[in-house]
N, C-alpha and C positions, 0 to 999 in steps of 0.2 A: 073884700079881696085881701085885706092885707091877714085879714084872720086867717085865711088858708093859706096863705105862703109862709105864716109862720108853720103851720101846720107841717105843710113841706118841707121847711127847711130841719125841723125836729123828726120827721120820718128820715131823711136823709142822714143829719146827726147821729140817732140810731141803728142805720144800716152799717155805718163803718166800723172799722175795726182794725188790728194790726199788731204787731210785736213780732218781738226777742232779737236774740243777735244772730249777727251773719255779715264775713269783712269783706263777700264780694257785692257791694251794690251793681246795681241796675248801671250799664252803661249807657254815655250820655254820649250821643252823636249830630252830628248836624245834617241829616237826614230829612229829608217834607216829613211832613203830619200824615202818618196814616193811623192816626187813634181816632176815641167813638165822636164824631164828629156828624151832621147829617141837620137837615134842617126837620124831616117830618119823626125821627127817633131814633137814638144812639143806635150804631154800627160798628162792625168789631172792625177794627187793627187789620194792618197785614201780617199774613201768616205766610212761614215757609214749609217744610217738611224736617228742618233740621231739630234737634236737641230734642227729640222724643214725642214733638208734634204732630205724630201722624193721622193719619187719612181713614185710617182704616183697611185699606185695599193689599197691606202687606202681612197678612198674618195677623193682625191685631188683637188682638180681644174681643168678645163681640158683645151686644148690648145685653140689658136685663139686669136684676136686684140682686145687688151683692145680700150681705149679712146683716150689714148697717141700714142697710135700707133705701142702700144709694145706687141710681142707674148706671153701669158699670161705665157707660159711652164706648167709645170707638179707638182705635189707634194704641201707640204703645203707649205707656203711662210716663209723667214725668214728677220728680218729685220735690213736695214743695218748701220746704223745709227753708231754702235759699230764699221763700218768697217774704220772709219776715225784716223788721227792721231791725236794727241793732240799736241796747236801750239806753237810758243815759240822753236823753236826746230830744228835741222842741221841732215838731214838722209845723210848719203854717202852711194855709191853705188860700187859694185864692178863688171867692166865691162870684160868681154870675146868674144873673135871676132871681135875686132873692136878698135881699139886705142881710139873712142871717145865713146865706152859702157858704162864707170864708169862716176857716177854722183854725184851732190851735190846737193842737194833741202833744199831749208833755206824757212821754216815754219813760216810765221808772226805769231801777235797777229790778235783775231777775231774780226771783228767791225761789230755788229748788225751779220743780216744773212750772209756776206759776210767774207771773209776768202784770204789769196796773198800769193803766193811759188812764188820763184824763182828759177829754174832750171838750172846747169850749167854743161857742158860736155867736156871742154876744145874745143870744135868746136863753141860752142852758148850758150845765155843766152838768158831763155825763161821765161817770166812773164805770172803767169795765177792768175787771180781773181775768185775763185768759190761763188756760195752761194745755199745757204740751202732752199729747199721751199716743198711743202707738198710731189711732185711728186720724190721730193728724191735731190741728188746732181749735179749741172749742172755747168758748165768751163761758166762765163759768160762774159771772154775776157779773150784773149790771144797773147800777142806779140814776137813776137821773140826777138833776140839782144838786150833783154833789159842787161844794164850795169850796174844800180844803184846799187850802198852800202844800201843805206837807202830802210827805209818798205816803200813801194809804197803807196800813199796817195790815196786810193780807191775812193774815190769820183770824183776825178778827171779822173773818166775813165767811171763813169757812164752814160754818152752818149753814149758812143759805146758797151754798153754792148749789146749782144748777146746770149742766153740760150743755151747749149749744151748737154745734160742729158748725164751724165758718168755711175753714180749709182745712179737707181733707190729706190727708200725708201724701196723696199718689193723685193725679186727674190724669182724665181724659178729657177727649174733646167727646162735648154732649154727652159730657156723665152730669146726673142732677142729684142734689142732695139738700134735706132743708130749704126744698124750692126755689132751688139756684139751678142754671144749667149752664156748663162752661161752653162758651159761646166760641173760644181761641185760649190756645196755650204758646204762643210764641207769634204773638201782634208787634207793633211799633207805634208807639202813641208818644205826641207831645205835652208837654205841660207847661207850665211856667217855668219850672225847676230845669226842665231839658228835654230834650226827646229819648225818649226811653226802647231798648227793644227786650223781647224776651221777655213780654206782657200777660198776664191772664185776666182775661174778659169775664167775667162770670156777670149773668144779669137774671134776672126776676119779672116775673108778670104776673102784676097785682091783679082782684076780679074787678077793677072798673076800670083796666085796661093798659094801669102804669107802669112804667118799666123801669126798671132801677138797673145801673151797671157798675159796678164794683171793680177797677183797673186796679192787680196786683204787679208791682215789680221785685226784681231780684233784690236781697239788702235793701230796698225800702219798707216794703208792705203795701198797704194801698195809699195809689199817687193819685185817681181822678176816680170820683161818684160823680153818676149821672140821675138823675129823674127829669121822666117826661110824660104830659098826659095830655090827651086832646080830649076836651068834655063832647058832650051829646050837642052842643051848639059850633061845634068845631073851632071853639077857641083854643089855643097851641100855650101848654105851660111847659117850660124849660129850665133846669135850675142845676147847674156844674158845681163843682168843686173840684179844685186841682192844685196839687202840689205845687210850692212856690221857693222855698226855701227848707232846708236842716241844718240844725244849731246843734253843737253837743251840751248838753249840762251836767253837773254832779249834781245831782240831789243829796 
């Protein structure tokens, strides 16, 4: 047992992501909990119609494969650009289910379009390099076990860089991309950190049945990952991560 929850907690590790600047964060209200919350598998946020969240019933866009290769979804688009964090910066995570749930992600500084986290979980340390380009936000190298103190010297990794589109520049609702499918674009979810509105849900369905949910906020980036699996014996594995705390640092 305990081998697969490491296993878990390093699937999850991997799933996240986040950067760049942006000086409106996510507002913090004292509002109930309507983030992915659910005992038999995460559930989206409440959603209004406001700030570009729509429905689809008013004119919207309608579904089918853009050019990238992404399912266009429904409603008018909103865009997400807001949805990253500003860098300089130590988010902690407060984890459930899993001895290695809770995380540390250390924010560099931005150099050109390019952006460096380091993610830590007391199981691994994972270095990811994104950068910023028209089609939105993409992971364009990522190593595991990385150990270093110091900001990772970006350039020296731009041979192996690789494009991975996380967030795209524009969503809808139930547009899918990279085997994500955005679930809500303007939820209300709590965390440790605060109750957040004006959330995006994006989740995954792995083929033996797991779901992953990926909560993006304004000026933060992502604030709560979810996994959840029920095996073939209907045993129930749950395992959170959620924003707790933001610290600035100079690097």
């Amino acid at each position: 047992m305990g081998r697969w929850m490491a296993i878990i907690a390093a699937l999850l590790l991997l799933a996240g992501c986040g950067f760049f600047e942006n000086p409106n964060q996510a507002e913090n209200t004292n509002e109930s909990n309507h983030g992915i919350n659910g005992k038999d598998r995460p559930s989206e946020g409440k959603t209004t119609d406001q700030d570009g969240a729509g429905t689809g019933k008013e004119g919207g866009a309608g579904t089918g494969t853009g050019k990238d290769g992404t399912e266009n979804g429904t409603g008018n688009p909103i865009q997400t650009a807001a949805y990253l964090p500003s860098p300089n910066q130590i988010k902690m995570f407060k984890g459930t289910g899993n001895e290695y749930a809770a995380e540390v992600e250390r924010i560099f500084s931005r150099e050109g379009e390019f952006f460096a986290s380091v993610t830590e979980n007391g199981g691994t340390s994972v270095l990811r390099i994104y950068g910023l380009g028209k089609e939105g936000v993409s992971i364009v190298y990522e190593e595991p076990e990385y150990y270093s103190e110091n900001p990772p010297d970006i350039k020296k990794f731009k041979p192996a860089f690789k494009p991975r589109l996380v967030l795209p520049s524009q969503l809808r609702l139930n547009q899918q991309f990279e085997g994500w499918t955005v679930k809500d674009l303007n939820a209300i979810i709590t965390v440790p950190y605060g109750t957040i509105s004006k959330a995006i849900i994006l989740e995954k369905i792995g083929e033996d049945g797991s779901i992953v949910q990926n909560c993006w906020a304004p000026g933060l980036g992502i604030v709560k990952k979810s996994y959840y699996i029920k095996d073939t014996s209907g045993s129930e594995t749950s395992v959170t991560t959620e924003l707790e705390s933001v610290e600035p640092r100079n690097w």
